[in-house]
N, C-alpha and C positions, 0 to 999 in steps of 0.2 A: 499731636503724635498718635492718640486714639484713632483718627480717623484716618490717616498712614497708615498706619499697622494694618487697617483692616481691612484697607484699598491693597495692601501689596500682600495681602494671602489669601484675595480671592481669587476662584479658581475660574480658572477659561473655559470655553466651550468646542469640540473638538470640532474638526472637519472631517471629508471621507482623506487628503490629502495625509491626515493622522493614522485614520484604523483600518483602509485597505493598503494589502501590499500592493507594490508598484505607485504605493503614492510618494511623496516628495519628503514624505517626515515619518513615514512610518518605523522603519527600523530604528530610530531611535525612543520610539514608546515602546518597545518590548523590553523585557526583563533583559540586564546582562546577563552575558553568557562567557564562558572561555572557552572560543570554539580551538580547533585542532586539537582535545584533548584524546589522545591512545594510549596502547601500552605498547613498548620496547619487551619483549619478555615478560617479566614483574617490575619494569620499570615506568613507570606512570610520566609519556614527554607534552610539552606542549609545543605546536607547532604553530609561529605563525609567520608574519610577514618575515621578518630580518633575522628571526632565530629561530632554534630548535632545541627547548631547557627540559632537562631533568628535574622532576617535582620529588621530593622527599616524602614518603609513604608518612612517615608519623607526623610530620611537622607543616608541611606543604611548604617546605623553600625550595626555591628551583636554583638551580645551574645551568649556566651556558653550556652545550652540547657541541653544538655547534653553529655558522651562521651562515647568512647568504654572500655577504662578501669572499669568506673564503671560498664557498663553492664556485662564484663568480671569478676569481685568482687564478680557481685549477682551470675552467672552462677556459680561460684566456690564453692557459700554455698552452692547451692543446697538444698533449705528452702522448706518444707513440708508445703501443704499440696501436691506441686505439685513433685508426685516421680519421675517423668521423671527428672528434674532437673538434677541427678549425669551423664545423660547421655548425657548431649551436651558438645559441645568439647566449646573452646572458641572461641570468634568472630572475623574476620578477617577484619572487615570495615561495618562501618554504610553506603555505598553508597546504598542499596536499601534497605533503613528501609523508614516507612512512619508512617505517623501520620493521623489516619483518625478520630477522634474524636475529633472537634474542644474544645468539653467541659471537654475533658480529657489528661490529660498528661502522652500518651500514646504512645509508638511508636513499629511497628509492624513487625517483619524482619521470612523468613523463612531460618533456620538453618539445612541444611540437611535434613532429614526427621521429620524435627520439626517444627511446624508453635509455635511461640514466641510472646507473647506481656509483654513488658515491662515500669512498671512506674516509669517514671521519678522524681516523686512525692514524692513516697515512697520509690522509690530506690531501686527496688526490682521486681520479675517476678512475674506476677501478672495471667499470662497463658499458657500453654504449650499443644500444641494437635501434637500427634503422626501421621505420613505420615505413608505410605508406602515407603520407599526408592526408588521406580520406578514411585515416583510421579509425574504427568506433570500436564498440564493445568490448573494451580491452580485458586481458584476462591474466594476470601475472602469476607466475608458477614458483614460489620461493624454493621448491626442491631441485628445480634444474634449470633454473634461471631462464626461464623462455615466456615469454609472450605473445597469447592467440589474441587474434582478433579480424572485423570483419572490414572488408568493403565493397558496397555494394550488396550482391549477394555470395559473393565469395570468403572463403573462411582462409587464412593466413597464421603462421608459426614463423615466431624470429626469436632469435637468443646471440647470444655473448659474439661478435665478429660476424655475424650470418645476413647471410643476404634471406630476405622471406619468403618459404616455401607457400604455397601455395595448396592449402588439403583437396580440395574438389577440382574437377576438371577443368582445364583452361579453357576449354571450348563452351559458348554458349550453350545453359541448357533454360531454355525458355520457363521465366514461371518457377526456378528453383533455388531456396534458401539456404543456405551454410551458417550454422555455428549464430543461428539466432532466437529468441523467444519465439515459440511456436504454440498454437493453442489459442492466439489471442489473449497471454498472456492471463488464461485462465489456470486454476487447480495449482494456485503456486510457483505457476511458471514466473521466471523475471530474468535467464539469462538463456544461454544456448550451445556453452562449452563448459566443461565437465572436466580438469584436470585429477589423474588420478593421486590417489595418496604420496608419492615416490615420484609423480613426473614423468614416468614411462610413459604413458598413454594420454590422449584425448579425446573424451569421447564428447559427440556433437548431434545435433540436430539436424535433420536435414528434412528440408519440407519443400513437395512438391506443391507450389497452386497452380500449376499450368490449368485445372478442371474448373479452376474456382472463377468464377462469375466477375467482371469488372464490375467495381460501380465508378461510375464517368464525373469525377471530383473534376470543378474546373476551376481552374487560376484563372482569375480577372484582372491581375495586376499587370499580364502582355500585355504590347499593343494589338494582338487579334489576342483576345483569350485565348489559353489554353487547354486542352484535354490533360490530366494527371490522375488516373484514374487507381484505385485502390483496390485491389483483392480482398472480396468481401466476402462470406458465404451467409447467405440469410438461412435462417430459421426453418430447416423442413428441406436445403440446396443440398449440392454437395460440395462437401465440405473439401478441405487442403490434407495431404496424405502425410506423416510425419514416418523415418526413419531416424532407427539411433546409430552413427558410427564410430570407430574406434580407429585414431590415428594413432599407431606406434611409431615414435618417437624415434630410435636407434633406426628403424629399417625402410620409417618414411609409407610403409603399408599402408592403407586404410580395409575396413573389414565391416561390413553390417549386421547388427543382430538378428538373427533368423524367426522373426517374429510372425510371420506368417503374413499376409497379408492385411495390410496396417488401414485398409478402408473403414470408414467409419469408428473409428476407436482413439483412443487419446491415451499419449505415452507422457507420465508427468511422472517426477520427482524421481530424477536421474541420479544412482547413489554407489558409492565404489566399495567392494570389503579394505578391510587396511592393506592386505598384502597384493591388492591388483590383483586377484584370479578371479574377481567376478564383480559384474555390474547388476547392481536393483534398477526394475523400475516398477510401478507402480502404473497398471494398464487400466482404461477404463472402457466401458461397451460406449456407442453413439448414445444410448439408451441414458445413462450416468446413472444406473442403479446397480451396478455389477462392476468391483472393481476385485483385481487380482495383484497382488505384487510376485513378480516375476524374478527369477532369478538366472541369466547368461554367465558363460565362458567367455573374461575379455577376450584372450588371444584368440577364440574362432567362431565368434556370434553366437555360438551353439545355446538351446536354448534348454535347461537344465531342470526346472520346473517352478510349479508355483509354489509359495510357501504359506500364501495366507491370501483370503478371500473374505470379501464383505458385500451385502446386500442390502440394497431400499427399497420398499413400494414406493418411493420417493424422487431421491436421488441419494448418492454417495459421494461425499465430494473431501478426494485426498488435497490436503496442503501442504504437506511436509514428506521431506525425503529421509530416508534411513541415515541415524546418526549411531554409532558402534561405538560401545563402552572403552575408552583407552583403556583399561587394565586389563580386559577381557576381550579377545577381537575376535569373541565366537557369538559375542551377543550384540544384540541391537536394540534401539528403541524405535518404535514405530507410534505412529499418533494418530487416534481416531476416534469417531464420535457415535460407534457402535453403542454407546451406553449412553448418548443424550447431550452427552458436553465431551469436547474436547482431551482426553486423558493421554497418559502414556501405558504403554506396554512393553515389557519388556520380552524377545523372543530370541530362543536360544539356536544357533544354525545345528549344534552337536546332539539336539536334542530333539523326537519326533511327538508333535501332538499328536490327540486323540484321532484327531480326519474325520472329524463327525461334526453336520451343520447344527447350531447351537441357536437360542434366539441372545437376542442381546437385550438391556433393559428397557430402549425406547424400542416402544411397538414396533412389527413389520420389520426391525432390523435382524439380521441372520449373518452368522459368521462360521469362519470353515480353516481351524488351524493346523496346518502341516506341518508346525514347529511346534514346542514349547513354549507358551508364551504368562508372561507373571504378570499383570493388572499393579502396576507402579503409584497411580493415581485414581481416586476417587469421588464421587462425591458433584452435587450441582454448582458444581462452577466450573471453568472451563483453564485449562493449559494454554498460553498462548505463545509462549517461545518455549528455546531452550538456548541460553545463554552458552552452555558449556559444564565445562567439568573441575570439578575438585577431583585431580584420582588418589591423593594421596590418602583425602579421607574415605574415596567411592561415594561422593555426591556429585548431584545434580545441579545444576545452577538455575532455575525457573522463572517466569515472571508468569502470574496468574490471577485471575479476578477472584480469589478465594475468598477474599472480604469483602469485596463489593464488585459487581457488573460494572461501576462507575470507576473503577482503578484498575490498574497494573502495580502488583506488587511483586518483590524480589524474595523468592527462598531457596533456602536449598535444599535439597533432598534426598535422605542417605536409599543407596537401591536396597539396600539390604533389611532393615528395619521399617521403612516407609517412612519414616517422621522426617516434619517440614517444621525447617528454622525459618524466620521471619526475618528477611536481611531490611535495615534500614528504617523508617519511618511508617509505620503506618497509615498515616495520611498519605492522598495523590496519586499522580502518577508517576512511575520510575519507569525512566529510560536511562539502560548502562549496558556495559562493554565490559568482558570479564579480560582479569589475566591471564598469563598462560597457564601459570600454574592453576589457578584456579579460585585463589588465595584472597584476592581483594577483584573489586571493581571499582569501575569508575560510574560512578547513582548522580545521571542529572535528573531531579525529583522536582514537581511544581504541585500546585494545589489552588482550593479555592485561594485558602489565605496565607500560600506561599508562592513570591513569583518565582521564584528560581533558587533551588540549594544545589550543590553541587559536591559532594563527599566520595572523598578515597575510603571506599567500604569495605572491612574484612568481612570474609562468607562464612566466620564463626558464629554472626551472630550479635558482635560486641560493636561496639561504637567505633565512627570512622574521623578521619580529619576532613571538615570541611574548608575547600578552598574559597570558595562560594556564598555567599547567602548576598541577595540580589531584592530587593522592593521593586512594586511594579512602577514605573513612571508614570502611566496614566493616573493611577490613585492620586498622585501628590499635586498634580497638575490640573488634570481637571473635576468638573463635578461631573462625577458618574452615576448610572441610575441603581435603584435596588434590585440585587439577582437573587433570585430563588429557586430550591429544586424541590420535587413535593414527587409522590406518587396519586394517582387514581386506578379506576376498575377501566381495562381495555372491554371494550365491545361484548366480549364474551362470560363479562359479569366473573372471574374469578383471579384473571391474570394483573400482577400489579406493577403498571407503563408508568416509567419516570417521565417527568418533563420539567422543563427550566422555562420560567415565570420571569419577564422583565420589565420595572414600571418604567411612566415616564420619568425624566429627568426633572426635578422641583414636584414632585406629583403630589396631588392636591386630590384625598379620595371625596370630594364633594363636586369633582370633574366628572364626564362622559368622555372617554377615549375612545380612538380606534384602535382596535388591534390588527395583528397579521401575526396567524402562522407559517415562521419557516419550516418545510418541509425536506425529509429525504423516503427516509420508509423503506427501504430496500434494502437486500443483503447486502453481507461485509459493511456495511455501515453503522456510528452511532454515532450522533450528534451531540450528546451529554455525557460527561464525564467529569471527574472532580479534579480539574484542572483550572486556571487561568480563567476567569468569569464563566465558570462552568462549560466552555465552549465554547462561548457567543461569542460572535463571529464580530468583527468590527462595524459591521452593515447593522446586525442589531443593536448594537449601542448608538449609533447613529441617528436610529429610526426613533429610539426612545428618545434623545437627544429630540428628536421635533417631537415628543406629544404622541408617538407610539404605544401601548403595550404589545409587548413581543412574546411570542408563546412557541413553544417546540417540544414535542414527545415524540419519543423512540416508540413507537407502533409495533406492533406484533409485523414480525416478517426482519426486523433490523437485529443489530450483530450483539455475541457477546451475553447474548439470554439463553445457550443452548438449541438445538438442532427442532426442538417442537415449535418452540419460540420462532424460528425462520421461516420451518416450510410447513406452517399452518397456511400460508399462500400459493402453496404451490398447484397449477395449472389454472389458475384465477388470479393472477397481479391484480393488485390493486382494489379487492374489495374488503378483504379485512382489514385490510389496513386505513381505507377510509372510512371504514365502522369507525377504526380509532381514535383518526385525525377529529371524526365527526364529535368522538367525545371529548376531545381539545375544545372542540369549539362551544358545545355544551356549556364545561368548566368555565372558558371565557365568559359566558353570556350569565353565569352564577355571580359572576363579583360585582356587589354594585358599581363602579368607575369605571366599565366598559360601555361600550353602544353594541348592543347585540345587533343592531343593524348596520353596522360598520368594522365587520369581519374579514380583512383579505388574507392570500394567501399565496405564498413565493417560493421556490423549489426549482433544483436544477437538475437536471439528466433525471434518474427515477423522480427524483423531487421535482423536476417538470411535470415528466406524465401524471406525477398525482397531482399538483399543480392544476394541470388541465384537466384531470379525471375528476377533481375534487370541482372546481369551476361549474363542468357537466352534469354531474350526477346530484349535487346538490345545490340548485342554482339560490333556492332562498336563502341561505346560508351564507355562502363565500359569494361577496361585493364585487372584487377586484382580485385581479390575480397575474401574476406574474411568471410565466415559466420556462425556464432556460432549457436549450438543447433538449427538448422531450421527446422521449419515444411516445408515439401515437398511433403504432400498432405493430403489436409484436413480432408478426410476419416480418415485417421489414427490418428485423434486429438480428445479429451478427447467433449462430448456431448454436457454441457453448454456453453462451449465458443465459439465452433464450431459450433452448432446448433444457436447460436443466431444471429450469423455473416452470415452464409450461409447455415441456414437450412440445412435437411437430403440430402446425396446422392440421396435417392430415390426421394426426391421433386425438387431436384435441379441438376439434372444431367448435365446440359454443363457448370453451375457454378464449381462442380466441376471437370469437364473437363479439363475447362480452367485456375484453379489454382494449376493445380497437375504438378509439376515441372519434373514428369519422362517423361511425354509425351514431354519436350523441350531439353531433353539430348541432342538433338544433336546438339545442336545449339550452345555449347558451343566454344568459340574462343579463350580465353582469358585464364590468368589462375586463379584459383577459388580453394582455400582450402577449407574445411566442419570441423570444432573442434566440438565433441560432449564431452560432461560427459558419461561415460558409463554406467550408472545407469539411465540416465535422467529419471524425473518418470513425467516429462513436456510435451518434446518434445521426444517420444520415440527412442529409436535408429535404431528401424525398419526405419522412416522415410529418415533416412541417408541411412542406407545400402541396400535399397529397389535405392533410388539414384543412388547410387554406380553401382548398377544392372542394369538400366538401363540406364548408363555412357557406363560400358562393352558392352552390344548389343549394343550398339549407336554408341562406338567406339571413343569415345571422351576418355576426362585424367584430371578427376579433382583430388585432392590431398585430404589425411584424416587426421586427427589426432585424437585421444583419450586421455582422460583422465583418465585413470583407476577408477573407483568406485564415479569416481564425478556425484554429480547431474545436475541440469540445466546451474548449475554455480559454477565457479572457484572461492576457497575462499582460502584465507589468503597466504602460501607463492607459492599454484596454480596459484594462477589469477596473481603474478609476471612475473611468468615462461610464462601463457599464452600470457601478452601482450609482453613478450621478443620472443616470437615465432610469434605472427602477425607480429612483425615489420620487423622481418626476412623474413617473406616474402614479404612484402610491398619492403622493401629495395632490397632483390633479384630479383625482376620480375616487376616494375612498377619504380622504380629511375634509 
């Protein structure tokens, strides 16, 4: 019976089919979860397939709300007055119905090319507006029940009986976008229609790239290939023209903000007052060290003035648009990292700043206030949302790394006093959804050694009801290796770089392993955080799994350490940062259980180029190396993101001298795959095969792989196959 026992709670050994997604068994090693959790008003429902229950604030018992069969009842009368009715199929899962009407018992699901609202009330469909079938970007307006959205490059408006208007000209205009992410999806950008507070208006995006340069993307999956080619603007080009428009609703107008001439400038974080007389946006130079927030006249473009100005010898880079205190709709909060990290401000429209340029407390920063503006938050750490509002106490609702770089914590915070309550656990990370009132949230919260809590949380302060608490299934199942986080000194001898330390699995310190750093190292990114194996990716449990040590630090230049912390790399990618990498590997080569001669090194998109920069630049060091989608020279990379990191070729010429990876071909010793998507519409694949070229005159032999027709990244049962091919090489040429 001893030897039973001790046969049936041993633990397995995973595969990639376990720890990458898109493998066969993945989703169930993740922590449970209870997805469709929202709020109804202050009521907390869950949605999922057959039903839609009311959860009980104190207690967590739910109620049936309502379910799919009866939705499925009324769609089959098909009841007059609304004739579309005979034409929806029936419904397959309430998982993305919503209730936006706290005072109505309403729930709101899109059915094909059908936007649906149905009452629960009455038991019966209460509204049906007809799509387009090629409809994307949808955009639902709970104050006047309408729905924008695009197709193609045309922008579209439909509501309650309406057939869909159409906002932009019906006539082809070659090369021009309606009502969609513009910027490449830099500075914040993620939509492209703008409803206002009230629903009278919509304001939109509209971008011309008729100027902008194709790059000639081809489908290989024709029987003759095909050309599909991408609007790209490289680095130094010219760039796509962006205007903001304003559709009024009742009258069907459209109207442009009289912005002047929109060349070379970037119009981000499109923002309305409460009462609709006027739209923010938040304008930047080509330059990205001068920005202005701007204040129009919806109803006539007119263009009113600026209210606040900020400056970089760097860059400036706005992410958030103007959010306006409910109790007060004379003031606003605005967010910026004039002082080093990320804060709020609060500025008042009733009331006039000084109008005198100021410096800020990170170096070279200068600011220039035409409002009143009050400094909300302070201190080294940084803001990273804003949940919403308490107004009945006049808090704020936050999530911020105030305790640690490595978390997202939840507080509130009163505008009036400054003091911040600590909502929820300390430990982890919180991700949550407030109520309307403001009063509780819904905290899905994880950690090292929490896989998943899930608590209905008051924003006083006090304890909440958890529905939740979840263990991780990998733990119990298999043998995992030991994870650790530690800091050291970054390159520059002061600054102090987190990193996550992975042994093998059974590890034996009287062994010589190899290691690999996984790599990212670029802005908006961090790799480490006090979450679920600190971050590690399932590839690195894997790798430890064979007899790996796995290493990874957040380098100087990566997210979430403050604005000094980023652009200590700017108009140089990539050399401070593999100072940093350089003293990863350092630290590796200190523990006796490593083989300091058996160091590689794996990184995709930036974590390519360092990847392959690292490969180059330090050939006795890094063995073997892997790198996904890499940029390989900055010229060849998309304007905003390029230009804000290292300015034009023309203004920066030995910066990008010195990060153009063809000019180190030859340096290569080791051996170095390149995996691209063949389509990347990212990192283009000219970058690679431009490489490749001069790999050939160089005379060196690094290796390819493609993905046929993939983009930047390998998805669902790709991205198994690809990390079954890293590891195949890891294993062939570095163990």
């Amino acid at each position: 019976m001893t030897t039973l026992a001790t046969f049936a709670q041993e633990k397995k050994t995973y595969t990639l089919e376990d720890v990458i997604p898109g493998g066969n068994n993945y989703f169930n090693l993740v922590p449970e979860n209870i997805p469709g959790l929202q709020w109804w008003g202050d009521v907390c429902v869950r949605a999922d397939v057959e039903n839609i229950r009311s959860i009980q604030l104190k207690d967590g018992k739910e109620s049936i709300l309502v379910t799919l069969e009866e939705i499925n009842q009324a769609i089959e009368k098909g009841e007059k007055p609304y004739q579309l009715s005979h034409e929806l199929k029936p419904l397959r899962s309430l998982m993305s119905a919503s209730l936006p009407w706290s005072e109505r018992k309403v729930i709101v699901f899109q059915q094909n090319s059908y936007w649906v609202e149905y009452d629960f009330g009455q038991k019966k469909i209460t509204n049906i507006s007809r799509l387009n079938e090629k409809a994307t970007n949808l955009d639902f307006c709970k104050t006047n029940d309408k729905v924008a959205y695009t197709v193609g490059n045309g922008l579209f408006v439909t509501g309650k009986g309406e057939e869909s208007h159409q906002i932009n000209p019906s006539q082809t205009e070659e090369g021009v976008v309606y009502g969609q992410a513009v910027h490449r999806n830099e500075f914040g950008i993620y939509k492209g229609t703008f409803w206002s507070p009230k629903g009278s208006y919509l304001a939109f995006y509209r971008m011309d790239q008729s100027m902008v340069t194709d790059y000639p993307q081809v489908n290989t999956s024709t029987r003759i290939a095909t050309l599909e080619p991408d609007k790209y603007p490289m680095a130094g080009m010219t760039s796509h023209k962006v205007t903001v428009g304003v559709y009024d609703v009742k009258t069907g107008k459209v109207i442009y903000l009289q912005a002047g001439d929109p060349t070379d400038r970037y119009f981000t974080n499109v923002s309305w007052s409460p009462d609709e007389q006027h739209i923010y946006v938040i304008e930047l130079n080509r330059d990205q060290n001068h920005a202005q927030l701007v204040c129009y006249q919806a109803a006539t473009g007119e263009r009113e003035g600026v209210l606040y100005e900020e400056k970089n010898p760097k860059y400036v880079e706005p992410q958030h648009p103007l959010v306006f205190l409910p109790w007060d709709e004379s003031k606003f909060i605005y967010q910026s990292q004039r002082d080093g990290f990320n804060h709020l401000y609060l500025m008042d429209t009733k009331a006039k700043g000084e109008g005198t340029w100021k410096n800020g407390k990170l170096e070279g920063t200068t600011y220039l206030e035409h409002l009143k503006v009050t400094p909300l938050t302070q201190g080294d750490w940084l803001v990273q949302d804003i949940l919403g509002f308490n107004a009945g106490k006049k808090e704020i609702i936050i999530g911020s790394t105030e305790i640690s770089p490595l978390q997202t914590n939840l507080f509130s915070l009163n505008v009036k006093t400054g003091k911040r309550t600590l909502l929820g656990e300390k430990d982890g990370m919180h991700r949550a959804s407030l109520s309307e009132s403001g009063t509780y949230l819904i905290d899905n919260f994880s950690s090292f050694n929490v896989g998943r809590e899930i608590t209905l949380l008051p924003t006083n302060g006090k304890k909440g009801t958890t529905l939740l608490k979840a263990d991780d299934p990998m733990s119990s199942q298999f043998k995992l290796p030991e994870i650790t986080i530690g800091t050291f000194k970054a390159a520059d001898g002061t600054t102090n770089l987190y990193y996550r330390l992975i042994k093998p699995v059974d590890f034996d310190p009287n062994k010589k392993y190899p290691a690999i750093i996984y790599v990212y190292g670029g802005p908006h990114a961090q790799l480490i955080h006090n979450t679920r194996f600190y971050d590690a990716r399932g590839w690195d449990l894997y790798m430890a799994q064979k007899g790996y040590v796995m290493l990874t630090v957040d380098s100087r230049g990566s997210d979430n350490r403050g604005l000094a912390f980023e652009n200590c790399t700017f108009r140089h990618l990539g050399v401070e940062e593999m100072k940093d990498q350089v003293k990863g590997a350092e630290f590796l080569k200190s523990l006796s259980y490593v083989d300091g001669e058996r160091i590689g090194v794996h990184g995709w998109s930036f974590g390519g180029f360092m990847t392959t920069n690292l490969m180059l630049t330090y050939p006795d060091i890094f063995k073997v190396g892997v790198a996904g989608g890499p940029v390989i020279d900055w010229k060849f990379y998309e304007v905003m993101y390029g230009e804000r990191y290292m300015d034009t070729p023309e203004t920066n010429p030995e910066g990008y001298k010195g990060s153009d990876l063809k000019q180190k071909a030859g340096n290569l010793k080791g051996r170095l795959e390149i995996i691209i998507g063949g389509t990347d519409p990212t990192c283009v694949p000219q970058h690679s095969y431009s490489f490749l070229r001069a790999c050939i005159e160089a005379g060196t032999h690094p290796d390819f792989f493609v993905y046929p027709e993939d983009g930047h990244n390998m998805m669902g049962r790709d991205r198994v196959h690809l990390h079954e091919h890293i590891t195949r090489y890891f294993e062939d040429h570095l163990k």
